[in-house]
C-alpha positions in Angstrom: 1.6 -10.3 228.5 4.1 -8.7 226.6 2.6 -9.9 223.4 -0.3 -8.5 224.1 1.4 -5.1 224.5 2.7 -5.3 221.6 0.1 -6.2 220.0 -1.7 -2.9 221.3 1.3 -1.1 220.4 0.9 -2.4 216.5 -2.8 -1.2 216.8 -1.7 2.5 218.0 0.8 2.8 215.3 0.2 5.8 213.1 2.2 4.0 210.2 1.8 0.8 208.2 4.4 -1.7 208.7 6.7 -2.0 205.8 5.4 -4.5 203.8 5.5 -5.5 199.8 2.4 -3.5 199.2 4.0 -0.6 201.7 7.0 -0.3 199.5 4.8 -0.4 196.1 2.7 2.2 196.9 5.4 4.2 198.1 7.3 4.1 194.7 3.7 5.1 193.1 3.2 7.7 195.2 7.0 8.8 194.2 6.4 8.4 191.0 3.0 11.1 191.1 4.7 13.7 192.8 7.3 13.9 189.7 4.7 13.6 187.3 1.9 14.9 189.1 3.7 18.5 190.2 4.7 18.8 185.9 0.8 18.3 185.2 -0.3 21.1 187.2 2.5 23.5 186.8 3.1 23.0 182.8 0.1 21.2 181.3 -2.9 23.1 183.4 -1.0 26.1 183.2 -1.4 26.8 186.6 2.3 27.8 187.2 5.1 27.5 190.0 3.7 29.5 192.0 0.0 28.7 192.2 0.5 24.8 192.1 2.9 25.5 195.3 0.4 27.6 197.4 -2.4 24.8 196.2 -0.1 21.6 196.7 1.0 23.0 200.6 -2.5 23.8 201.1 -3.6 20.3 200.6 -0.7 18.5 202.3 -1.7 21.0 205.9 -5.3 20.0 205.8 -4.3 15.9 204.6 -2.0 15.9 207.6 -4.5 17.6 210.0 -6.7 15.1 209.2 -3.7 11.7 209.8 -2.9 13.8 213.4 -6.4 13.8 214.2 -6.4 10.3 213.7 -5.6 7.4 216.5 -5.3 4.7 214.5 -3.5 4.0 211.3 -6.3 4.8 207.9 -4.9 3.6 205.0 -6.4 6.1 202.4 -5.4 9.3 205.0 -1.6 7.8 205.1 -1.2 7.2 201.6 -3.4 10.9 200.8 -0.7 12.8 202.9 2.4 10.4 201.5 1.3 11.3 197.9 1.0 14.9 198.9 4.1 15.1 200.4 5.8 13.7 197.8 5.0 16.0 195.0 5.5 19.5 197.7 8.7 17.9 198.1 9.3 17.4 194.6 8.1 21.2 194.4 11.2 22.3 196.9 14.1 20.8 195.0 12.4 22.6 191.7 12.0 25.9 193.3 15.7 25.7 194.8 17.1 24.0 191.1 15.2 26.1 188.4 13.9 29.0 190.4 16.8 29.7 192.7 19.6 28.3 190.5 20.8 25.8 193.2 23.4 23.5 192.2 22.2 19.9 192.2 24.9 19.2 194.7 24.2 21.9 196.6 21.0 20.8 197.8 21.5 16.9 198.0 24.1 18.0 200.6 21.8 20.0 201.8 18.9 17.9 202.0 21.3 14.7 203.4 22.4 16.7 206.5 18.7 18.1 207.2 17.6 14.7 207.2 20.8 13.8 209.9 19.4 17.0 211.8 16.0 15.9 211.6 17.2 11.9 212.7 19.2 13.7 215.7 16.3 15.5 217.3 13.9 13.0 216.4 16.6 10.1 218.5 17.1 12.8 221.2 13.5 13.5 222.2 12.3 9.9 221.4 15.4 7.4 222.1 14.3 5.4 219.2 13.5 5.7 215.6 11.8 3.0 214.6 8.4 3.1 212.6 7.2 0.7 215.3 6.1 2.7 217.5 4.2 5.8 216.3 1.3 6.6 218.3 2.1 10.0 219.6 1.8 13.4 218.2 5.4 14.5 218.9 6.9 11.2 217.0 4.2 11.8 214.4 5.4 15.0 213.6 9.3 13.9 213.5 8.2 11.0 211.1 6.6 13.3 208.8 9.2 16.1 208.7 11.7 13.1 207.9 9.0 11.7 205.1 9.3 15.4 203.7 12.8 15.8 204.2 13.6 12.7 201.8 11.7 13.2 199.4 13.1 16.6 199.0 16.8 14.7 199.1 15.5 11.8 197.1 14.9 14.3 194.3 18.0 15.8 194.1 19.6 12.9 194.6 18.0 11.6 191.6 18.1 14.7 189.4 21.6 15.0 190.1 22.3 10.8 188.8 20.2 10.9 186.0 20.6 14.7 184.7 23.3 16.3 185.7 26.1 12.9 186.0 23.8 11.5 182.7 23.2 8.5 183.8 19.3 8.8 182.1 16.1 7.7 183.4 16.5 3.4 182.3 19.8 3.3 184.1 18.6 5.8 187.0 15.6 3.1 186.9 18.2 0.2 187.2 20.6 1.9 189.1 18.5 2.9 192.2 16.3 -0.5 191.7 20.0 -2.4 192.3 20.9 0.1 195.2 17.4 -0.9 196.7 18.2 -4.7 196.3 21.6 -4.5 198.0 20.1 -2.7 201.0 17.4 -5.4 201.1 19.5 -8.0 201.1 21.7 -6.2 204.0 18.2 -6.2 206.0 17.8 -9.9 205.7 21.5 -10.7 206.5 20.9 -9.1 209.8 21.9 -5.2 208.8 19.8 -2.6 211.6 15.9 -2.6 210.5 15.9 1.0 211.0 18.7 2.2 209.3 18.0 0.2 206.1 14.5 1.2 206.3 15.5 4.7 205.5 17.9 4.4 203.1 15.7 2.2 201.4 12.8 4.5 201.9 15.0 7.7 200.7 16.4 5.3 197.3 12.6 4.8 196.1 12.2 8.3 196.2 14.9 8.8 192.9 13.9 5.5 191.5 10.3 6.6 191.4 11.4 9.8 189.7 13.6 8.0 187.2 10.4 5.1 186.3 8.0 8.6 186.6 10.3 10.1 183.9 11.1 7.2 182.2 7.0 6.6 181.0 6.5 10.5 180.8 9.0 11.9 178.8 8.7 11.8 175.0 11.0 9.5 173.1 13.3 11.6 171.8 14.4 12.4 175.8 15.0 8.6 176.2 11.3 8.1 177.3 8.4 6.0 176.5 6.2 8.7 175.9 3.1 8.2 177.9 2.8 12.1 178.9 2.6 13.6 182.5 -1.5 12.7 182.0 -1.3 9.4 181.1 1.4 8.2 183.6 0.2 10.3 186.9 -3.5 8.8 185.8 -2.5 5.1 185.3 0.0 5.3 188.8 -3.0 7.0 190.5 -5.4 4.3 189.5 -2.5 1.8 190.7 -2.2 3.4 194.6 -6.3 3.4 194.5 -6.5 -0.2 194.4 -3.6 -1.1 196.6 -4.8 1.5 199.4 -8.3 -0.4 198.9 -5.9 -3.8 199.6 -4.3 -2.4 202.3 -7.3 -1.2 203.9 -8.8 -5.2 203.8 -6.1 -6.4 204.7 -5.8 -4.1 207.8 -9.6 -5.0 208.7 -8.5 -8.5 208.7 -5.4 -8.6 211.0 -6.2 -5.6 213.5 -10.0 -6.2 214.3 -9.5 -10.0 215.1 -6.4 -9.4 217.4 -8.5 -6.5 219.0 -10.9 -8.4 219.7 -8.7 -11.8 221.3 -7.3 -9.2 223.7 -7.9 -10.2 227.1 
């Protein structure tokens, strides 16, 4: 019996479970929003400004449509995760270049907004784990703490690989090893939702440090594949892992649906 309720519970979830193809997409989708915000802003000459209103536009209607929803859809997650990433890529920008926000200003910031947002979300809810998102109210705390680290993850990783120098191949190493050691502190036995965050805030800078790493021209310590190139080629990428994701999802959920008693 209590299996099956889990089993129901796992078919509720709003989320995907945190698998390999989870946390690739994820640092794709991380990856776009540095790249992705750049193209519109610089490249189409659109501006700050207008790529803001546009971007926020987009992420209200993508997460109208993931609310609406009752079940988890691959291709509305992974719309709204991509979305959110690049708006908050846009919100460290605005407060860095726009503001003139110190770096370390707003990774403090950012780090205790998260805490604020992990408080409210444990008091109304008693739990924060990813297992068990099938109502609006926990929805809506999971995607204010989605937004809230990507905003931190960028600072975080602006402030390693700009402003400390670290550069985007050792950012790229440095947040990959950080990742690895919190990994490896999951499968000794380390709390599954604490080391689900921090992983899921680290992929946020290292995304930004591989996004950067392929964009940027040579003579920054880049590969030189251009904004275009690299938010094109990691776009292609989520495509065909969402379309995975989305088999794969037909094959376990639908079968277990239908052995329900």
């Amino acid at each position: 019996m209590e299996t099956s309720n889990y089993r129901v519970v796992l078919a509720n979830n709003k989320v995907p479970e945190a698998t390999l193809i989870f946390w690739a997409i994820k640092i794709l989708a991380t990856t776009v929003g540095e790249t992705g915000a750049d193209y519109l802003a610089v490249h189409m000459g659109l501006g700050t400004a207008l790529t803001d209103a546009i971007m926020a536009v987009l992420l209200l209607a993508a997460l109208a449509m993931q609310l609406r929803m009752n079940k988890y859809v691959p291709w509305i997650y992974w719309l709204t995760v991509v979305l959110v990433s690049v708006v908050g890529t846009q919100i460290t920008d605005a407060l860095t270049d726009k503001l003139g926000v110190s770096l370390y200003v707003s990774t403090i910031v950012f780090g205790l907004a998260l805490a604020l947002v992990f408080a409210l979300w444990y008091r109304s809810e008693r739990t924060l784990s990813i297992h068990t998102i099938y109502t609006t109210r926990r929805e809506l705390f999971y995607w204010a703490a989605v937004l809230v680290t990507f905003a931190l993850g960028t600072a975080a990783g602006d402030l390693a690989t700009e402003a400390l120098g670290l550069g985007f191949v050792i950012g790229v190493v440095a947040f990959g090893a950080l990742i690895v050691l919190v990994s490896s502190i999951y499968y000794a036995g380390g709390n599954p939702v604490l080391t689900f965050w921090l992983a899921y805030i680290l992929t946020r800078p290292l995304g930004a440090s591989l996004g950067d790493m392929l964009s940027q021209s040579r003579a920054y310590g880049g590969f030189g594949l251009g904004t275009i190139n690299t938010s094109a080629l990691f776009l292609s990428a989520i495509v065909v892992l969402v379309i995975v994701a989305s088999v794969a999802e037909q094959r376990t959920v639908r079968p277990s649906a239908a052995h329900e008693p």
